[in-house]
N, C-alpha and C positions, 0 to 999 in steps of 0.2 A: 659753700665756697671754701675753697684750698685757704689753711693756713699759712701754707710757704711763701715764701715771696719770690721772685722771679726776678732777673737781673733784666738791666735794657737786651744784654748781648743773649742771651737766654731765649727773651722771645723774639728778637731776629731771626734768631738760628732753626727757630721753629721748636724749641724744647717744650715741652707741655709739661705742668704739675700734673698728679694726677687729680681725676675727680669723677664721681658718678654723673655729675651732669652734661650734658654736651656745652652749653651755657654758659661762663662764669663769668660776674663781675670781677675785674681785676682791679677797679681804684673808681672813685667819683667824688666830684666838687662840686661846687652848688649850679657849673654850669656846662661843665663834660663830664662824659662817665667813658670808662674803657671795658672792653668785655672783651672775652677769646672767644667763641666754636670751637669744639675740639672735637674731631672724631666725628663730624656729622654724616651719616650713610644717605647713599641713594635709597629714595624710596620712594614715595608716593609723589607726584605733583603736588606744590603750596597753593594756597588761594593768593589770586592778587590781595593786596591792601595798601593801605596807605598809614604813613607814621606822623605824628607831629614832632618830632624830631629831626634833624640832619643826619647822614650814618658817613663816614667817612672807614674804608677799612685796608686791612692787607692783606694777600694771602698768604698762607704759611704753607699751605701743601693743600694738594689734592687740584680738583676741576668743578668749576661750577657755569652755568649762566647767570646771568642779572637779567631778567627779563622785566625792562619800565615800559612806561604807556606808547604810546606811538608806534609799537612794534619794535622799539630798540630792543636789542641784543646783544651785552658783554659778556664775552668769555673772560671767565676770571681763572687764573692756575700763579703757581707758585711764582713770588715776587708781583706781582698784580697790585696794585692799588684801585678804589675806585668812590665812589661817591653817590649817595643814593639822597637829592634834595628832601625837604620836611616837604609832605605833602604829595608827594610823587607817587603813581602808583605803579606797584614792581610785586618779583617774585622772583625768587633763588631756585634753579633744577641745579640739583647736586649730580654730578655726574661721578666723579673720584669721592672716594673720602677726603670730609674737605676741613681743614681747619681757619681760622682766620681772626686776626685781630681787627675790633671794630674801637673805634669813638664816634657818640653819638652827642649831640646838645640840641636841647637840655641832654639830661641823662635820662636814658631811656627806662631803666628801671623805676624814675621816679615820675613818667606819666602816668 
């Protein structure tokens, strides 16, 4: 995880710390956690799954799908919001390099 800290207006703008991992926790309480994507490439098709979490996210840049159960389909790209229920089950195809800030509750890193 990046030591720096990041301004509100910072990650609006879509500015990213840097970091070796695509991943990073940016903050968590005992019952949201916030995380970025950064940099994630196209590449292989995800396996569908399912979270016990809520994911609520933004995008910063790039293109992806949300692919959830039913056959739904959101396109997600830059300024995007979206919402992926606890329980639901889905899968992200990255189409752009895609970045995106997430909150999840619980916090996901502590399932």
């Amino acid at each position: 995880m990046s030591t720096e800290t990041m301004t509100a207006e910072e990650v609006a703008e879509g500015k990213l710390n840097e970091a070796e991992d695509v991943k990073e926790i940016m903050a968590s309480g005992e019952d949201v956690g916030l995380r970025i994507w950064r940099e994630e490439e196209p590449d292989a098709d995800k396996e569908f799954h399912t979270n016990s979490y809520e994911t609520v996210g933004y995008v910063l840049k790039g293109k992806a799908e949300l692919h959830l159960e039913n056959d739904q389909v959101v396109e997600l790209t830059e300024g995007n919001s979206y919402l992926v229920p606890k329980e639901t089950e889905h899968t992200y195809k990255i189409i752009e390099t895609f970045s995106a800030v997430e909150a999840t509750s619980p916090p996901a890193h502590l399932q």
